[in-house]
C-alpha positions as CSV (number, residue, x, y, z in Angstrom):
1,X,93.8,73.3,108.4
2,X,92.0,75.5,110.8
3,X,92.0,79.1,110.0
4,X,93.4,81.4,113.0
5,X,89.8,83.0,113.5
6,X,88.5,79.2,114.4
7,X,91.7,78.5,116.5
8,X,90.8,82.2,118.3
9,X,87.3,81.1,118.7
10,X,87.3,78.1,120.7
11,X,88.8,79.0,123.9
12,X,86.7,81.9,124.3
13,X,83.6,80.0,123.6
14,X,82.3,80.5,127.4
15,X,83.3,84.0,127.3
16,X,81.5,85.1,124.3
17,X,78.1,83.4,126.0
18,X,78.1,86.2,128.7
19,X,79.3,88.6,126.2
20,X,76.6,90.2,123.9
21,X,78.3,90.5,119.8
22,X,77.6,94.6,120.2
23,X,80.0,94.6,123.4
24,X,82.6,92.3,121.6
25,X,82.2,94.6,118.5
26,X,83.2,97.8,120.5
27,X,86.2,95.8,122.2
28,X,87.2,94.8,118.9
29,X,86.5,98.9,117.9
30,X,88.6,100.1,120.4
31,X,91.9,97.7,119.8
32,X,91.6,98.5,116.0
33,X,91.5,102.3,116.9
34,X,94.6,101.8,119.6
35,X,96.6,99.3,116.9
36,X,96.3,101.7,114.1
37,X,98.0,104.7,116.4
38,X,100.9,102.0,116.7
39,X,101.5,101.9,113.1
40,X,103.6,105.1,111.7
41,X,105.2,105.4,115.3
42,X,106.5,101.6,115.1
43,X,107.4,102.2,111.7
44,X,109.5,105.0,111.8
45,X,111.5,103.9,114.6
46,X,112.1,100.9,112.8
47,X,113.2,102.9,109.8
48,X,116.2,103.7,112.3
49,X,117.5,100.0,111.4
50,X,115.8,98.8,108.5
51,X,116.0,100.2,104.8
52,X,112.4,101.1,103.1
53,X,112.8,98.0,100.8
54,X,113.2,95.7,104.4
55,X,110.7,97.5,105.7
56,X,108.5,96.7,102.7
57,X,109.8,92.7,103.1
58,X,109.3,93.0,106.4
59,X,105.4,94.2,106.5
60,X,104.1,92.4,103.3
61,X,105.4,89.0,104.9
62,X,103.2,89.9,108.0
63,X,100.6,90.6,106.2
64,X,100.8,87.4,103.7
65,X,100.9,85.4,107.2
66,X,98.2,87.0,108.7
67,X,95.4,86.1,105.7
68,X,97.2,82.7,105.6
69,X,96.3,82.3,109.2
70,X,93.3,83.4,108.9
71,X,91.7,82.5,105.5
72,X,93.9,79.3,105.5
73,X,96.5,78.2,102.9
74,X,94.5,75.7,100.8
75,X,91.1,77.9,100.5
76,X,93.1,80.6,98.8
77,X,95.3,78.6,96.6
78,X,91.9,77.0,95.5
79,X,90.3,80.9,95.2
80,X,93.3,82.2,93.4
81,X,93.0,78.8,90.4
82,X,89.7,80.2,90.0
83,X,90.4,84.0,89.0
84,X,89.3,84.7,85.4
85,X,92.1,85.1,83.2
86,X,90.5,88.4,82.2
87,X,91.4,90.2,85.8
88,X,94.9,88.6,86.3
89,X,96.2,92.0,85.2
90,X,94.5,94.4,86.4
91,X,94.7,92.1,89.7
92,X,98.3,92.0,89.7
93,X,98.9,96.2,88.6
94,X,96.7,96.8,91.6
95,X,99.3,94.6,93.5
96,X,102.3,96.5,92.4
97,X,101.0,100.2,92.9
98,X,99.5,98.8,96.3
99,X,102.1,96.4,97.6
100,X,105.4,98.2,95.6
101,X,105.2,101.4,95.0
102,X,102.9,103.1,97.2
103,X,104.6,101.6,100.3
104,X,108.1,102.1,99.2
105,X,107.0,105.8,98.7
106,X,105.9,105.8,102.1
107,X,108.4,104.2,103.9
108,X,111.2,106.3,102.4
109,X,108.9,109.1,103.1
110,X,108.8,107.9,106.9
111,X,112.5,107.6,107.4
112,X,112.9,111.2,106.2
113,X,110.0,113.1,108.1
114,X,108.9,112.9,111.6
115,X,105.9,110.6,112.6
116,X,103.1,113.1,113.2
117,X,103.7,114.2,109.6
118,X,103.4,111.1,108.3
119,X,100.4,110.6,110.3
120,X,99.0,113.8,108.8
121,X,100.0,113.6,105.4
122,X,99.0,110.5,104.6
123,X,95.4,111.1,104.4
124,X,95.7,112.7,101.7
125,X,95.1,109.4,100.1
126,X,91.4,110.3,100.7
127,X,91.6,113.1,98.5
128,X,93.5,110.8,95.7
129,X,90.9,107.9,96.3
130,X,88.3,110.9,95.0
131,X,90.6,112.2,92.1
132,X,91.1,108.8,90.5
133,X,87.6,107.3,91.2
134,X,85.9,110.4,88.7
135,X,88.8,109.8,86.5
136,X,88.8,106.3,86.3
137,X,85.3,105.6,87.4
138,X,83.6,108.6,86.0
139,X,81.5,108.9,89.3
140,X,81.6,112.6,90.5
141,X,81.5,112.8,94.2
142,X,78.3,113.9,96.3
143,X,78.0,116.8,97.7
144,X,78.9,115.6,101.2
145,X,81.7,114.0,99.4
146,X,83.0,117.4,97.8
147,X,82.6,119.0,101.4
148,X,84.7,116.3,103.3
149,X,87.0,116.5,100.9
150,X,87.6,120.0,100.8
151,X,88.1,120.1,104.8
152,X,90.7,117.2,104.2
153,X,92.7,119.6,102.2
154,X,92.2,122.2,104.4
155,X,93.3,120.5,107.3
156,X,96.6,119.3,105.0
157,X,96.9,122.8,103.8
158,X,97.2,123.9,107.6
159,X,100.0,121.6,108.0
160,X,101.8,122.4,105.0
161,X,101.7,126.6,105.6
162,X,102.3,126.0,109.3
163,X,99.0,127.7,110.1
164,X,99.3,129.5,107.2
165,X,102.0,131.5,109.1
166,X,104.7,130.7,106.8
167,X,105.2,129.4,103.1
168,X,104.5,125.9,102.0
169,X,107.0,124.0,104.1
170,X,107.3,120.7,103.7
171,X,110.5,118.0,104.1
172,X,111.0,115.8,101.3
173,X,109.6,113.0,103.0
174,X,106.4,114.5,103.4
175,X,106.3,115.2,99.8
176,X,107.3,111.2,99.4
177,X,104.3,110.6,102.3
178,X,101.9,112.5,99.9
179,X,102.8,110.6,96.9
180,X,102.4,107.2,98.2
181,X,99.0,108.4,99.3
182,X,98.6,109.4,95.3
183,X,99.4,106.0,94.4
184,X,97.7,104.3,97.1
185,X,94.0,105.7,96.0
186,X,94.9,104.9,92.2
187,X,95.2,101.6,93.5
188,X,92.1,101.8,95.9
189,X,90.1,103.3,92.0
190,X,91.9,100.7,90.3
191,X,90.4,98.0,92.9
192,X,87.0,99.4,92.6
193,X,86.8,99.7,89.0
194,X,88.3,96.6,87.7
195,X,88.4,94.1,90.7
196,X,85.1,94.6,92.7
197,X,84.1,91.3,92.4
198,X,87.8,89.7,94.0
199,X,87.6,88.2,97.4
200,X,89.9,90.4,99.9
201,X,92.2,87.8,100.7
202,X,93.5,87.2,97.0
203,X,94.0,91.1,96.3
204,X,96.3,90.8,100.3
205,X,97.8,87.9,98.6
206,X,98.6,89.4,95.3
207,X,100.0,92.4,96.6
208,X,101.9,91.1,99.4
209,X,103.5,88.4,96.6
210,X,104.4,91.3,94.2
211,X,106.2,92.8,97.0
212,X,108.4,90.0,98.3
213,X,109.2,89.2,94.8
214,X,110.2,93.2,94.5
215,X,112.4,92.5,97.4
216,X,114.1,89.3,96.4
217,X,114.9,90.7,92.2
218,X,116.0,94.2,93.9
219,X,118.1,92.5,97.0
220,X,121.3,91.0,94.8
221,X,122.1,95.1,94.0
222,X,121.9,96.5,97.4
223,X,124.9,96.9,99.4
224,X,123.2,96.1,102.9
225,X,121.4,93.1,103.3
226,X,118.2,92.6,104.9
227,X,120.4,90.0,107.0
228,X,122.8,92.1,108.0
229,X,120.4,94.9,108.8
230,X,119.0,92.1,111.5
231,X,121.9,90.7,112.5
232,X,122.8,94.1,113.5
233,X,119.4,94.9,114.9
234,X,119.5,96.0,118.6
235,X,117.8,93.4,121.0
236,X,116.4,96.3,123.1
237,X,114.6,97.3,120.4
238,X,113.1,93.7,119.7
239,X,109.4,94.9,121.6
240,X,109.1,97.6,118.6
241,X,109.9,95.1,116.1
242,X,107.5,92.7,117.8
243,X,105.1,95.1,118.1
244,X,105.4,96.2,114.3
245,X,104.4,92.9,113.1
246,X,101.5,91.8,116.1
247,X,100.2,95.4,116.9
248,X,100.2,97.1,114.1
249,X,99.8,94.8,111.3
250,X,98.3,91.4,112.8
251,X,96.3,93.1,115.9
252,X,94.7,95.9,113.4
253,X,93.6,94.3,110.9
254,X,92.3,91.1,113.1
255,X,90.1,93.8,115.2
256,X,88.7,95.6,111.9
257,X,87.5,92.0,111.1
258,X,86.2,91.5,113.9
259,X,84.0,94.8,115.1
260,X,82.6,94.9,111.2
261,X,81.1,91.9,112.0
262,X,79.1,92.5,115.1
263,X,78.8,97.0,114.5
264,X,77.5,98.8,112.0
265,X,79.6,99.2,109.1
266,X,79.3,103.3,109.6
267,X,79.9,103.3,112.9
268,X,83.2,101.7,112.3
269,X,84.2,103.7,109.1
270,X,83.5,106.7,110.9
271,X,85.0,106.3,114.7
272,X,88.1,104.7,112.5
273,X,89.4,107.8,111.5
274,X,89.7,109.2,114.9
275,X,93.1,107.0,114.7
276,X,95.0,110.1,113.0
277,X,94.5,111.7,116.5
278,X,95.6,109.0,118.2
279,X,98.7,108.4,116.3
280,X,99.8,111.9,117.3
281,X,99.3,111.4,120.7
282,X,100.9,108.0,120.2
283,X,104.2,109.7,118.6
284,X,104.8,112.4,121.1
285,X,104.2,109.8,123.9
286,X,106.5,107.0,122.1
287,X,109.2,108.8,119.8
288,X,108.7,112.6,122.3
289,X,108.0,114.7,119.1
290,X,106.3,117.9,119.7
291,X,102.7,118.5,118.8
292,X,102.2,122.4,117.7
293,X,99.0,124.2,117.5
294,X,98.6,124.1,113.9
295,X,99.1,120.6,113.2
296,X,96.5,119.8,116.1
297,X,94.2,122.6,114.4
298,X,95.4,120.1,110.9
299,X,94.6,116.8,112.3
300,X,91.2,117.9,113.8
301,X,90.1,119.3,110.0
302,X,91.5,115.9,108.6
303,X,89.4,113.1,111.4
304,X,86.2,116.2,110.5
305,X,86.8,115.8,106.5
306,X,87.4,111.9,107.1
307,X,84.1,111.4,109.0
308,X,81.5,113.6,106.2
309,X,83.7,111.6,103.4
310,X,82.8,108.2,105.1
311,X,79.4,109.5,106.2
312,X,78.7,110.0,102.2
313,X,80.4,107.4,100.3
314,X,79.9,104.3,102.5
315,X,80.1,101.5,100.3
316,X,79.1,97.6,100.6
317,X,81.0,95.7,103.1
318,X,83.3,93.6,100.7
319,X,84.7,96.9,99.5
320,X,85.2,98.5,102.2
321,X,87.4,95.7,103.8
322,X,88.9,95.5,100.1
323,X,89.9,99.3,99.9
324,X,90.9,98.7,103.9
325,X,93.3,96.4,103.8
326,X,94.9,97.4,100.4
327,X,95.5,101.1,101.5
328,X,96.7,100.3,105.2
329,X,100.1,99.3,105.3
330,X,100.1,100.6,109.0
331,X,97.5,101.0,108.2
C-alpha cells in the first residue's frame, strides 16, 4: 500500500526538477499558514449544525484518515504491536486529554463565542504548555521563554479587559476556549515527559481512536444523532463542510509536513504563529464579525509572545511535529 505522500509525489516528479526544495518549502509554508486561518472559522460555522461531540467524530475521523493515508495502514498497525507495555498508559491518558477532553472543551467553547475569540484565546495553550512542563518536567523556562510568555498573557489580558477599558469580560465559551487550551498543554507536557520517544503517527492514532470510541459509548444517550444532524445538514453549506475536513485538517497538516522538510525548523515555528492574524482576518471576511482595536492590539501581543516563545524553546524536530499535531485540532 502506497502512502498518500508517494501517491502525491509521482505526478509532480517533472515539476519538482525545475523547482528548488527551499521554493517548494515556502509554497508548502504559505498553504499551512492560509489552511490554519480556515480552521476556527470552518469550525464554528459548522457548530451551527453539528453538536461538539459530532464535531469531535467528525475531526478525529479526518485526522485518523489523513495519517492512514499517509503513514499507511499496515506500517502503523506493525509500529503500534511494537509499543512497550510500559507507555501504553501514559500513551493512551495523553490520547484522552488530547483527543476527548481538550477538544470537546473547545468545540463547546466555539459554538458559544465568536471565532476571533476563539482564535485569540486559544493560545493560551502556550502559557499552559509552560505551566505543566515545570510542573511535570521540572524544567523552568528561559529567560526568553519567561518573556514570551508574559507578552502572551498580556496580549490575552488585553482581550479579556477589552483594552483594559472595562472589567474582565469574557462569554462562557471563552472561558471553555481557555480550558481546552489548559488541557491541551497538559497533554503537550504529558507527551514530552512520558512519550518522547513515540512515533507521531501512533500518538494521531491513539488519540483520534480514544475519541471515536468517546463518540460511539456517549452516542446511545444523546437525543440527536450524528445522523440526523447530517441528514438535516444544508447542501449549501456542503463547501464548509468540505472545506473543514480538506482545508483545515488534511491541507494543514500535509503542508506542515511538507515545508519542515525542505525550511528550517525555526523559520517554520516562528512565521506559523502569524496564523492567529490570519484567522481574524479570515473570520471577519468569512463569518463578517467585527475586528475592534483592542483585540487587534491582543492578537499582535499574542503572534509577538508566540514568536520569542518559539525563538527560545525550539525543540528537535520529532517533538515539534509531536506537540503540533497533538495540540491542533484546527489546528
Amino acid at each position: 500500500m502506497q502512502t498518500l505522500t508517494g501517491v502525491l509525489r509521482q505526478p509532480a516528479i517533472h515539476v519538482r526538477r525545475h523547482l528548488c526544495p527551499a521554493t517548494i518549502g515556502w509554497i508548502a509554508l504559505t498553504v499551512m499558514i492560509l489552511s490554519g486561518s480556515t480552521t476556527t472559522v470552518f469550525g464554528k460555522k459548522l457548530t451551527e449544525f453539528f453538536s461538539p461531540l459530532s464535531m469531535l467524530f467528525l475531526s478525529e475521523v479526518m485526522l485518523l484518515l489523513f495519517a492512514v493515508l499517509t503513514f499507511g495502514f499496515f506500517p502503523i498497525i506493525k509500529k503500534i504491536r511494537r509499543v512497550h507495555p510500559a507507555v501504553i498508559l501514559p500513551l493512551l491518558t495523553a490520547g484522552v486529554l488530547n483527543g476527548v477532553v481538550a477538544p470537546v472543551f473547545w468545540f463547546t467553547g466555539l459554538e458559544r463565542t465568536f471565532a476571533v475569540n476563539s482564535q485569540l484565546f486559544s493560545n493560551a495553550e502556550t502559557l499552559f504548555l509552560i505551566l505543566f512542563g515545570m510542573l511535570l518536567m521540572h524544567s523552568f523556562p528561559k529567560r526568553t521563554q519567561w518573556f514570551g510568555g508574559i507578552i502572551i498573557f498580556a496580549g490575552l489580558l488585553t482581550v479579556a479587559l477589552h483594552g483594559f477599558t472595562e472589567k474582565i469580560s469574557m462569554a462562557d465559551g471563552d472561558i471553555l476556549i481557555i480550558l481546552a487550551g489548559c488541557f491541551y498543554g497538559l497533554g503537550g507536557a504529558f507527551i514530552r515527559k512520558y512519550l518522547r520517544t513515540i512515533e507521531p503517527q501512533i500518538i494521531i492514532v491513539t488519540r483520534s481512536c480514544c475519541a471515536i470510541a468517546f463518540f460511539f459509548l456517549l452516542a446511545p444517550f444523546l437525543t440527536h444523532s450524528f445522523a440526523s444532524e447530517l441528514t438535516s445538514f444544508p447542501l449549501e453549506f456542503l463547501g464548509v463542510l468540505i472545506g473543514y475536513g480538506l482545508i483545515s485538517r488534511f491541507l494543514l497538516i500535509f503542508s506542515f509536513y511538507e515545508s519542515i522538510e525542505r525550511l528550517p525548523l525555526p523559520t517554520v515555528s516562528l512565521l506559523g504563529t502569524v496564523t492567529v492574524g490570519t484567522g481574524l482576518l479570515f473570520a471577519h471576511w468569512f463569518l463578517g464579525e467585527s475586528i475592534v482595536w483592542y483585540q487587534s492590539t491582543g492578537a499582535a501581543l499574542i503572534i509577538l509572545g508566540a514568536m520569542v516563545v518559539q525563538w527560545g524553546s525550539l525543540r528537535k524536530l520529532e517533538e515539534n511535529v509531536a506537540h503540533y499535531l497533538q495540540s491542533h485540532h484546527h489546528h
